[in-house]
Structures are given as structure tokens and as C-alpha cells.
N, C-alpha and C positions, 0 to 999 in steps of 0.2 A: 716398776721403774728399773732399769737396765742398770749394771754393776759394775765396775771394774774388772775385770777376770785375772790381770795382771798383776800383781801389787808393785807399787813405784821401789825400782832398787837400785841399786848398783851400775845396771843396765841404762840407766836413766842417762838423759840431758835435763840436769836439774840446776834451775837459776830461785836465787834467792834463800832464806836462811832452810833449811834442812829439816829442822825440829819444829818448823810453822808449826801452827796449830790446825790453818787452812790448808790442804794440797789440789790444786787445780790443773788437772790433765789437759792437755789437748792432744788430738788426733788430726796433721794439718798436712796440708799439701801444697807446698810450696809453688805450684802454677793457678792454685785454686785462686778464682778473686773472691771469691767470702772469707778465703784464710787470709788474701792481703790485704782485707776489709779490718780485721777481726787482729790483725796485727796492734796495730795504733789502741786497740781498745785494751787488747793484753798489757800493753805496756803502761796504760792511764793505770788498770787496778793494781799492777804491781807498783805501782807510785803510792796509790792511796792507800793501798795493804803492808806496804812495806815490810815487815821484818816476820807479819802473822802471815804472810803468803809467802808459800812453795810454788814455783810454777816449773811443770815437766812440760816437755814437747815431745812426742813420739810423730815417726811417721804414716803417712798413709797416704801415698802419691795414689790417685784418680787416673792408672795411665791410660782406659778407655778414652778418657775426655781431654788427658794433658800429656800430651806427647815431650815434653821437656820434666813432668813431675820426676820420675823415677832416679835421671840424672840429677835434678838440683839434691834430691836426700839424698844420694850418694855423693854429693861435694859437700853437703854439709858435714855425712856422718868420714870422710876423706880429713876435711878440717878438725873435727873432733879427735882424729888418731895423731895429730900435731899440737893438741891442746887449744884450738881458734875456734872451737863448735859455734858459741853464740855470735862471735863475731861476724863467722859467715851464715848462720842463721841470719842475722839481720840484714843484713848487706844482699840477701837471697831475696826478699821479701821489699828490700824497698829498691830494687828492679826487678821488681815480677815480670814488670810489662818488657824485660830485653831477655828474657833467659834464654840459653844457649850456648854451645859451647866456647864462642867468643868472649859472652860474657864471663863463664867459669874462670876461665882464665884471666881475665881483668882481676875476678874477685881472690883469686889466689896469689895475685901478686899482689892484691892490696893488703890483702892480710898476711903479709911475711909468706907466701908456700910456693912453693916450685909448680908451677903450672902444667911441667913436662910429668912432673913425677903425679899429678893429679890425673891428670889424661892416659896415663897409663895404667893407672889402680882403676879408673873408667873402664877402659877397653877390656882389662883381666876380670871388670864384676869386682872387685874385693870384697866391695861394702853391700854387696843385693843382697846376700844373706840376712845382714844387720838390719836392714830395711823390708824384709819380706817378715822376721819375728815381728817388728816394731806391729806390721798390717796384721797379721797370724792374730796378736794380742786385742787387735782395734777389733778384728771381725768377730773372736768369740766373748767381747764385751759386748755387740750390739752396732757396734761404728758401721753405717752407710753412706754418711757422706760426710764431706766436710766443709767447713771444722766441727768435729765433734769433741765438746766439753764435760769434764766430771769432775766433780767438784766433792771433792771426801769421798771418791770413789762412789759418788752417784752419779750418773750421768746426767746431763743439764738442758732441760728440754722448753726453758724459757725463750722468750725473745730476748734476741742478740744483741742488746742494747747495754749501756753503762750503767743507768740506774739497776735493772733488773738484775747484772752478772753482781751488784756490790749489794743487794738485796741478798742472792742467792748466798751470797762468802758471810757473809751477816751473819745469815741464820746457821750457817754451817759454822761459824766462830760459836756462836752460843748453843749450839746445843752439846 
């Protein structure tokens, strides 16, 4: 079974209490539809997990297959350097289907950010680098598509369903 290679740090986009007991990776791609499948689902177990779930997001934009992935993780990891990471993580993901740079900018003016000043950290690359480690870490974990999940730093090779992922955090609680 495939490993983490990474350990969850500092580095991190980490929602939920810190000192879980559970830590749940993903490896997503913001144009991917199994990652805007797999959205709704992350957020049911962090409901029913609530305070024993850590949940990390790193990226790993698909750009072979998603010509807008690479830009949406550099507006998110953009928001992140303003303090709004999750806010426009979410706001990413539930307009999959418009990304673009019309939409970046919608979502930077909804989330308090200067649209002008985001399209120019775009153009200069600021954030590739931030997003190329995030991939760097997914590839020599194992990650080839997404979303790839790990769960205590195993990676999660079940079906993609809600019973299965609160099975898998179970067992990962108890042992």
C-alpha cells in the first residue's frame, strides 16, 4: 500500500482541529469532476468526524486533461497569501463547471481580494512553485490521478463512496 512521502506541516492547507486523531489527505484538482464529485463528500465526513478529523488539501492540477486546473491552484494558493484559502477553495469547486479567468476574478472580489492584484501574481507565476512542491510530494507518494486520498498517511484505495470513506476513518480512529 502506498505512503505518504510528505508529512502534513506547516506547509499545509489544514481545516479542522489539528491534533485529530484522524488526518485525511487529499490530492485534488480543482477542474477534475471526480474532485467536484468528492467535494460534497469531504465535507459530509468532516461533519460526521467533526473534531477527530484533520482534513489537508494539497494540490495536483491534471494540466494534460484541465487546461484551467493549474490557474484555479494558483488563485486558491493567491487567496491563501491574504488569509481566504478555504473560502476560495470552496467557492473554486462549487463553480467547476465556469472556471476561468472571468470567473477568478468574480471570486476574488467575493472573497474581499483585489482581482487586479490576483491577475498579476497569475501572469508573474508567484504561486507555480507552491503548486509544483504540493505535485512534486503527490507523485513520489504514488498520486496518479485524482482525487487521491490518504488516510493516516495511507493512501485510500477503496470506493469513493460515504459509507466506505467513514469505514476507512473508523478503523483508522481505532487502531
Amino acid at each position: 500500500m502506498a505512503t505518504l512521502k510528505i508529512p502534513v506541516g506547516g506547509q499545509d492547507h489544514i481545516q479542522g482541529n489539528v491534533k485529530a486523531a484522524c488526518t485525511m489527505v487529499e490530492y485534488g484538482d480543482y477542474e477534475c469532476p471526480h474532485c467536484g464529485a468528492a467535494y460534497p463528500l469531504v465535507k459530509q465526513l468532516q461533519k460526521h468526524f467533526g473534531k477527530r478529523l484533520r482534513f489537508v488539501f494539497r494540490n495536483f492540477p491534471m494540466t494534460q486533461l484541465h487546461a484551467n486546473a493549474q490557474a484555479a491552484a494558483e488563485v486558491a494558493e493567491f487567496a491563501e497569501s491574504k488569509g481566504q484559502y478555504w473560502k476560495m477553495h470552496d467557492l473554486i469547486f462549487e463553480n467547476q463547471d465556469r472556471l476561468g479567468s472571468d470567473l477568478f476574478a468574480e471570486l476574488a472580489s467575493k472573497s474581499g481580494l483585489d482581482p487586479g492584484e490576483m491577475h498579476r501574481a497569475l501572469a508573474k507565476k508567484t504561486f507555480t512553485d507552491r503548486v509544483r512542491a504540493d505535485v512534486g510530494g503527490g507523485i513520489r507518494s504514488g498520486v496518479n490521478g485524482t482525487p487521491t486520498f490518504f488516510i493516516n498517511d495511507q493512501r485510500y484505495d477503496r470506493p469513493m463512496d460515504y459509507a466506505h470513506m467513514v469505514n476507512a476513518i473508523e478503523e483508522a480512529l481505532a487502531s
